[in-house]
C-alpha positions as CSV (number, residue, x, y, z in Angstrom):
1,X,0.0,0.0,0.0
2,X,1.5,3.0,-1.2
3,X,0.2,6.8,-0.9
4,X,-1.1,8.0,-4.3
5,X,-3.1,11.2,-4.8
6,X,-3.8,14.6,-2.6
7,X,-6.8,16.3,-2.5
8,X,-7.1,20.3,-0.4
9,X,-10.4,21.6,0.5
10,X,-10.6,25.1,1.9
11,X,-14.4,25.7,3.3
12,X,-16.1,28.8,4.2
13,X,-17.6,27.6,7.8
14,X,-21.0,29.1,7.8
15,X,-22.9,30.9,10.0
16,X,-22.7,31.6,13.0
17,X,-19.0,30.9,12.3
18,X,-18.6,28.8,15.6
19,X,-14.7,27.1,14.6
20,X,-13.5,29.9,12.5
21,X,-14.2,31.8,9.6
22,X,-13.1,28.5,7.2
23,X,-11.1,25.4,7.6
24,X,-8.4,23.7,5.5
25,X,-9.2,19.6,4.9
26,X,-7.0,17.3,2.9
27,X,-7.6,13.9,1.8
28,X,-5.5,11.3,0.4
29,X,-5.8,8.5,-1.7
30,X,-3.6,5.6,-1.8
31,X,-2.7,3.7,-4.8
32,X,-5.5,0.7,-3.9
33,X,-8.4,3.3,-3.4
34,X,-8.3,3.6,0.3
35,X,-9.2,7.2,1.0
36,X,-7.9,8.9,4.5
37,X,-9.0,12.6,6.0
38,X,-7.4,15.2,7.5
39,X,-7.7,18.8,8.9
40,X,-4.8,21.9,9.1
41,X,-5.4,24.3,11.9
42,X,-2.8,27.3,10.4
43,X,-4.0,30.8,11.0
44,X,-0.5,32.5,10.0
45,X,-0.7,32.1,6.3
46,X,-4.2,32.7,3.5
47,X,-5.7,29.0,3.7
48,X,-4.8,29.1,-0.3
49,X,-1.4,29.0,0.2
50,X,-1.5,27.0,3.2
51,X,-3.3,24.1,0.7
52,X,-0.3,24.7,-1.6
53,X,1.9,24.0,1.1
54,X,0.2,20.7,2.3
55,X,0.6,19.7,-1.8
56,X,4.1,19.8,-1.9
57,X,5.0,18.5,1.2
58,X,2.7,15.4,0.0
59,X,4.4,15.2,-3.7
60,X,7.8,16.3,-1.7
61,X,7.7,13.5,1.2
62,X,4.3,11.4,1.4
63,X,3.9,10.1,-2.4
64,X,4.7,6.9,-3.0
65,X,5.0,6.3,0.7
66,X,3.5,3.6,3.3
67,X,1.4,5.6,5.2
68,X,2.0,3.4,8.1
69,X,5.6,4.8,8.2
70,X,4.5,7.6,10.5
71,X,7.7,8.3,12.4
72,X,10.2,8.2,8.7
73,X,6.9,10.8,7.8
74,X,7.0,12.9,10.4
75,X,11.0,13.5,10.0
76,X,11.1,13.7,6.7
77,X,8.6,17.3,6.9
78,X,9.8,17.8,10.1
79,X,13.9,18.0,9.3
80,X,13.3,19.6,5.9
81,X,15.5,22.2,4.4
82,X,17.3,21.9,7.7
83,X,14.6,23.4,9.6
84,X,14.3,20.6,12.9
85,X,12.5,22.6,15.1
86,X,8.3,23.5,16.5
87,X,8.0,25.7,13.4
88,X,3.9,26.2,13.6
89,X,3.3,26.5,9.8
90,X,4.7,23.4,9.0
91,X,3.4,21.6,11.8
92,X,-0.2,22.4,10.8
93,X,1.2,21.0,7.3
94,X,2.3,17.8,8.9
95,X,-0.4,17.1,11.3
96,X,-3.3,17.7,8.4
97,X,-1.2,14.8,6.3
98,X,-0.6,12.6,9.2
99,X,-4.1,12.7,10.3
100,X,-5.2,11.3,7.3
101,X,-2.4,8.5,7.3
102,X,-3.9,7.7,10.8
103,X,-7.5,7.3,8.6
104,X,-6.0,5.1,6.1
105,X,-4.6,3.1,8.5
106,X,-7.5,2.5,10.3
107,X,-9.7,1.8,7.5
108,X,-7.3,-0.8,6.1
109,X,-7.1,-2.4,9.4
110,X,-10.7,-2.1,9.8
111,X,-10.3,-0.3,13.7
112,X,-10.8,3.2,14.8
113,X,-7.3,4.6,15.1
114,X,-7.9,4.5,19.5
115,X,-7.7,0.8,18.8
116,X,-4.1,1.0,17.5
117,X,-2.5,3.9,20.0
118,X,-3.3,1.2,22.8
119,X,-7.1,1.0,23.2
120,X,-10.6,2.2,24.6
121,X,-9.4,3.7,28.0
122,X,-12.9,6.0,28.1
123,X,-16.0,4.9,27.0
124,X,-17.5,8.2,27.0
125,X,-15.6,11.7,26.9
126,X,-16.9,14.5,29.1
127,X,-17.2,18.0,27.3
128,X,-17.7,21.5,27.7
129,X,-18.5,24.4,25.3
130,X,-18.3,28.2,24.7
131,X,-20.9,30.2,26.0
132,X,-22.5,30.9,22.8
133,X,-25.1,33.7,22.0
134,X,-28.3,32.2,21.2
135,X,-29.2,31.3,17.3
136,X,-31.4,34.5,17.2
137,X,-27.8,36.9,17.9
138,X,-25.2,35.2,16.4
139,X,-23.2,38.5,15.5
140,X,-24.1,40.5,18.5
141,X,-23.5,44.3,18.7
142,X,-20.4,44.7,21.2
143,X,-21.5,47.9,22.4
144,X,-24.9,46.4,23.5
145,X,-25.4,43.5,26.3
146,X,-24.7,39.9,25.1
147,X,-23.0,36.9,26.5
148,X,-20.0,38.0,25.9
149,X,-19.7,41.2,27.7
150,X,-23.0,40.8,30.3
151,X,-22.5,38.6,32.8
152,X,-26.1,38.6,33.6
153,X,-26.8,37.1,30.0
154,X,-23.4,34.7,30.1
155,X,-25.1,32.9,33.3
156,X,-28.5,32.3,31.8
157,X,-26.4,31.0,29.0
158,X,-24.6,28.3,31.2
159,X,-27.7,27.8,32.5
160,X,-29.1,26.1,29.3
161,X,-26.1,24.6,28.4
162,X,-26.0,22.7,31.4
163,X,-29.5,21.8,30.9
164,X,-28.4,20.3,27.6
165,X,-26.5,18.1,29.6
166,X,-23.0,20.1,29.8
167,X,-21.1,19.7,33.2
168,X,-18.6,22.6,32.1
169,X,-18.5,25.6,30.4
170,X,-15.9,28.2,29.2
171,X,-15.9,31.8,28.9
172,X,-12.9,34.7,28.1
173,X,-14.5,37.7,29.8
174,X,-11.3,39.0,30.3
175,X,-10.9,42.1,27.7
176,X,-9.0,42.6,24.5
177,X,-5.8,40.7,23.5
178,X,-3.6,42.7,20.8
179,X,-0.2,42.3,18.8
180,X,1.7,43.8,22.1
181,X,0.5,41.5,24.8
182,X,1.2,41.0,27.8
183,X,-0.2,44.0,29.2
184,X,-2.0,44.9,32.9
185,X,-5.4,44.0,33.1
186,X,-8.0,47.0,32.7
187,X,-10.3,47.1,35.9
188,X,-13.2,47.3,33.9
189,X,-11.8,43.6,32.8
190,X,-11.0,42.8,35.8
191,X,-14.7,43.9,37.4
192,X,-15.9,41.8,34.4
193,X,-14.0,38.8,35.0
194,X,-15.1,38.5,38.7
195,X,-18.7,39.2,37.8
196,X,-18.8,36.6,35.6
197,X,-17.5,34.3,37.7
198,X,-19.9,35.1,40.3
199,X,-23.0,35.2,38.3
200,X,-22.4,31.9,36.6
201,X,-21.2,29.8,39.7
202,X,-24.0,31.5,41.3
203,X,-26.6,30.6,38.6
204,X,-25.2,26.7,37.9
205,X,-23.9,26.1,41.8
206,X,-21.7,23.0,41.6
207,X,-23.5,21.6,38.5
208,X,-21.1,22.9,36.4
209,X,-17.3,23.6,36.3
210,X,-16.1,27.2,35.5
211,X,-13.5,27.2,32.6
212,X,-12.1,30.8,32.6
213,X,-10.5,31.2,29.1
214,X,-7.6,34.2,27.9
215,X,-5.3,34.6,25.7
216,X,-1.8,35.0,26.6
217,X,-2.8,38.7,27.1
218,X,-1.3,39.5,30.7
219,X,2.3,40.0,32.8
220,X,2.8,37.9,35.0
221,X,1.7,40.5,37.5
222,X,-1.5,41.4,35.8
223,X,-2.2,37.5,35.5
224,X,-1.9,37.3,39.3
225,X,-4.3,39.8,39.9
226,X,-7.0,38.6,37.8
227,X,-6.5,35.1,39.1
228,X,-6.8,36.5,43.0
229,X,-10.4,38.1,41.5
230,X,-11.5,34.6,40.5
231,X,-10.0,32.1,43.1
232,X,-13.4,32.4,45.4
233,X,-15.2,30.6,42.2
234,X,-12.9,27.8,42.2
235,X,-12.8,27.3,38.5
236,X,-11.2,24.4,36.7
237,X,-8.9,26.1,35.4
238,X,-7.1,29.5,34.3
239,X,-5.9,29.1,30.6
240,X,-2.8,30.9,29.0
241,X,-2.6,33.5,31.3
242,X,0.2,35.0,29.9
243,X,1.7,34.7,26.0
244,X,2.9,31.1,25.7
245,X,6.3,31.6,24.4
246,X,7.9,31.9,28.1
247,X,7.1,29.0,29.9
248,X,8.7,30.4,33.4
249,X,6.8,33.4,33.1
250,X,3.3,30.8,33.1
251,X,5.2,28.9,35.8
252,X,4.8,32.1,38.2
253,X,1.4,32.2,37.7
254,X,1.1,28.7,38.2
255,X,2.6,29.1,41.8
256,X,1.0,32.2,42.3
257,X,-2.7,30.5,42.4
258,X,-4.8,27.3,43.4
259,X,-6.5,27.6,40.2
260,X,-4.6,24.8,37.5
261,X,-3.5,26.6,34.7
262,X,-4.0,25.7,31.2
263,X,-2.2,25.7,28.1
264,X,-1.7,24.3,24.7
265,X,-3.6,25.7,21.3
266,X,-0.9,27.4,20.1
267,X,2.3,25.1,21.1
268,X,3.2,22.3,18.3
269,X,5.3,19.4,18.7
270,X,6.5,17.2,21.8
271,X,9.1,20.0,22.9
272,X,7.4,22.8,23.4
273,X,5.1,20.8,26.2
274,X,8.1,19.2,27.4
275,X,9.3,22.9,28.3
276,X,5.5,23.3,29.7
277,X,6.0,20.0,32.0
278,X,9.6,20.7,33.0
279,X,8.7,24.6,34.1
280,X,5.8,23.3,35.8
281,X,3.7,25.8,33.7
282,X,0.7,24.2,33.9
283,X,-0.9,21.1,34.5
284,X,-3.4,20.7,31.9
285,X,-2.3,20.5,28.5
286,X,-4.6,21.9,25.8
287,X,-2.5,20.6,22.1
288,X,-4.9,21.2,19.1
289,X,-4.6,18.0,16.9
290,X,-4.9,20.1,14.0
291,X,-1.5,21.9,14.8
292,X,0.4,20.4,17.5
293,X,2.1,17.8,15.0
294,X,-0.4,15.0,14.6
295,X,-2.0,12.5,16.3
296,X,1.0,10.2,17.2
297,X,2.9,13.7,18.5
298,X,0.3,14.2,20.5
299,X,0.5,10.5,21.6
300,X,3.7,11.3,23.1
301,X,2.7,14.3,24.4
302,X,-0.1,13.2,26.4
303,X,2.1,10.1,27.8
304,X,4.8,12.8,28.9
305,X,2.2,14.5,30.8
306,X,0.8,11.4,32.3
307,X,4.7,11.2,34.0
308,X,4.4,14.3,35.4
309,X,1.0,14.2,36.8
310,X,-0.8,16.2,34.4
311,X,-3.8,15.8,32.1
312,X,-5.0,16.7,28.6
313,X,-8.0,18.7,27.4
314,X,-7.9,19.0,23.7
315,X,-8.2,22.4,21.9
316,X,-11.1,22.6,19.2
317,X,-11.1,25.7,17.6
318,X,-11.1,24.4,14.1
319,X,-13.8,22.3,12.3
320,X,-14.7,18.5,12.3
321,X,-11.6,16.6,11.2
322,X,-9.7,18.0,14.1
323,X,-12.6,17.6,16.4
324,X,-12.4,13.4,15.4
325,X,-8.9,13.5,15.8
326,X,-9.4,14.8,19.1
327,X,-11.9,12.2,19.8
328,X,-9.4,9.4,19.0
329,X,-6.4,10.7,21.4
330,X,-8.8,11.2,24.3
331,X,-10.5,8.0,24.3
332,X,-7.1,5.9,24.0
333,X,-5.3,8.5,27.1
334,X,-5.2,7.6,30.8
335,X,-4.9,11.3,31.5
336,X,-7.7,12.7,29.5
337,X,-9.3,15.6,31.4
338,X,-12.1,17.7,29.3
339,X,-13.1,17.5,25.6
340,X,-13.3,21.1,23.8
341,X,-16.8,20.6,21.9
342,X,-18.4,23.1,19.5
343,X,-22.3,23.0,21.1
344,X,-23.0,19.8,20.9
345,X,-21.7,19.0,17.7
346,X,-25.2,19.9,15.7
347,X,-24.4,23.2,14.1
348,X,-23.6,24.4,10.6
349,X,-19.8,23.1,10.7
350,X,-21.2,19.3,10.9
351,X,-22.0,19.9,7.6
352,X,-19.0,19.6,6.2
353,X,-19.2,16.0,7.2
354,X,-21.5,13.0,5.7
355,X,-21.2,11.6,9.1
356,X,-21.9,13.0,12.5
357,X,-20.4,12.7,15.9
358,X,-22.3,11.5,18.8
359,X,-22.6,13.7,21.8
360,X,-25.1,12.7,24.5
361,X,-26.1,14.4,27.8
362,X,-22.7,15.8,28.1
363,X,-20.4,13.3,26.4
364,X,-18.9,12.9,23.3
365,X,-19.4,9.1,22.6
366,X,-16.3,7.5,21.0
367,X,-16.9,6.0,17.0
368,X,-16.5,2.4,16.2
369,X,-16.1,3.1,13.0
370,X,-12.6,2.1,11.2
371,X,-10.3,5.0,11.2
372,X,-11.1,8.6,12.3
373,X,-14.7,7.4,11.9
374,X,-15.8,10.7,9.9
375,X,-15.9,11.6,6.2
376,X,-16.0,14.7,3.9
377,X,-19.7,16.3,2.4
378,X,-18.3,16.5,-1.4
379,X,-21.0,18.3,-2.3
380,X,-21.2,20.8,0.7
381,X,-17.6,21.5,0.1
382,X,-18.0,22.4,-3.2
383,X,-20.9,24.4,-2.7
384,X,-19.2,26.7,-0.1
385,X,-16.0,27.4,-0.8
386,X,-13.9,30.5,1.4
387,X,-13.0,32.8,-0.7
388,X,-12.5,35.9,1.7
389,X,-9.0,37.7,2.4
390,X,-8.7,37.7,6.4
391,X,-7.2,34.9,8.3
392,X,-8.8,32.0,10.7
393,X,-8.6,34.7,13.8
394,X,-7.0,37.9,14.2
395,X,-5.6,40.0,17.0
396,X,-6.1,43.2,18.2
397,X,-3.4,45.8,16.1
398,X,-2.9,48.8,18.2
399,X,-2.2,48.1,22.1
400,X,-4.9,47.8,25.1
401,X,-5.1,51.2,27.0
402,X,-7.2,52.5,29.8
403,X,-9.8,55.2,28.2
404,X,-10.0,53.8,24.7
């Protein structure tokens, strides 16, 4: 069996845009017609060029290959033109082509992929999602209340989510992040942050856990002060406090509060979480199948943390494929915390897929299907493909003052 053929798919995610404006899938095709999928989570580059790239690292290192010779893969993208290090652009490359090996070697061995990373460990996966705002205000004004900015609203929000069945939700009250972070915490955000807190553990009690989300955008100072706001609400945890570059930077805010600190959307490859775990950054590792390097990276990954005590909640901030991939490395990992879901895996995005993923009462339910379980909507695809300018997300350009 012998890799043949390379297909790229860059799809505009419809409304309400929940996972990004598009996403980038790839499929591959091996010389006896076994098909595999697979899904690139790279903001840095237009997902047209980031498609080109995925083609000629295919026709460059993966044609003609075994896919099941993941490891000679993997070094092959990973050491070329004498690059050999976390380089983010080419690890969303990789783990997109990898994925899809995984797919083709599960079909032909007729076993999801958990089956072959060392088995069922879960046989359901606990999830939470983002405090949404309801169908009816998908692009909400962000000078008007909305769940985003209104605590008041946010809480009757986690309200119905965890009467669907969710035993967690997430929320990034937190203000602005920009181009120059870290920066000091506004007190408006940090008023905001508190009240949020409040108001949700207040309306859920202890039916629900409290996932505070940010985005790298504080000092080390300024992320122990928010985190002394929000310590009385006990949430799960407190995610990228600070930018993720400078792991003993997060490691003071780790020892500065009881709440775990989380981290991991925007690291790639086993080395950048090893500097995580050795720092003692955080304890909850957050790696985004999509980007981190692949499924067996993230294999490793999760294994590293189970040595050092810590668990893994995968990122989903991306479409479908990734959110299967996910689905594989959680139910095959000791350590598996909390699963990032997008609702409950019934909106627009799902129909990029022919099949669906089954979520019940608060847990994702793991495929028996062979491989990653999920395949492509031809036809959607084709029907809606992105063809704006601006990139996956975008920061902030000029830096966060007080009296803007």
């Amino acid at each position: 069996m012998h890799l043949d053929k390379i297909e790229t798919f860059v799809v505009a995610n419809p409304p309400p845009r929940h996972g990004g404006r598009y996403f980038i899938f790839i499929r591959l095709t091996t010389a006896c017609g076994i098909t595999g999928v697979g899904e690139i989570y790279n903001a840095t580059f237009s997902p047209a060029l980031c498609a080109a790239m995925a083609e000629e690292t295919f026709e460059r290192h993966f044609a003609g290959s075994d896919p099941h010779s993941i490891e000679t893969l993997w070094r092959k993208t990973y050491g070329a033109g004498f690059t050999m290090r976390p380089d983010v652009t080419v690890m969303g490359v990789l783990s997109g082509l990898e994925m899809a090996c995984w797919d083709i070697i599960g079909k032909a061995a007729d076993q999801p992929v958990y089956q072959l990373l060392g088995g069922k460990v879960h046989n359901k996966l606990r999830s939470y999602t983002y405090l949404y705002p309801d169908a009816g205000d998908v692009y909400p004004d962000p000078d008007k209340p909305n769940v985003y900015n209104d605590p008041d609203i946010a809480a009757e929000a986690a309200v119905i989510a965890v009467e669907q069945g969710f035993t967690a939700v997430k929320f990034d009250p937190a203000g602005p992040y920009s181009i120059y972070d870290g920066h000091q915490p506004l007190l408006a955000d940090l008023h905001r942050s508190e009240a949020f807190c409040r108001r949700i553990r207040e309306a859920v009690g202890d039916k629900a856990d409290l996932l505070f989300g940010t985005h790298g955008q504080f000092t080390v100072s300024g992320a122990r002060r928010m985190a002394r706001r929000l310590e009385a609400y006990d949430p799960l945890w407190f995610e990228e406090p600070v930018p993720p570059e400078n792991p003993a930077d997060m490691a003071e805010v780790a020892r500065a509060t009881c709440i775990p600190v989380a981290t991991g959307e925007r690291l790639c490859t086993k080395h950048e979480f090893a500097r995580v775990l050795e720092a003692g950054a955080a304890s909850i590792l957050q790696m985004n199948l999509g980007r981190v390097g692949g499924i067996l990276e993230a294999k490793k990954i999760a294994s590293m943390a189970e040595a050092r005590s810590a668990q893994i909640a995968p990122h989903l901030y991306c479409g479908p494929v990734v959110a299967a991939a996910n689905i594989q490395i959680a139910t095959c990992s000791p350590n598996f915390l909390i699963l990032e879901s997008i609702g409950r895996f019934d909106g627009p995005l799902m129909n990029c897929l022919n099949t669906g993923i089954d979520w019940e009462n608060g847990f994702v339910i793991p495929p028996t299907r062979p491989g990653l379980g999920v395949e492509l909507n031809d036809a959607f695809i084709a029907a809606n493909p992105y063809t704006g300018t601006e990139l996956h997300l975008s920061l902030v350009s000029d830096p966060v003052v007080p009296g803007d």
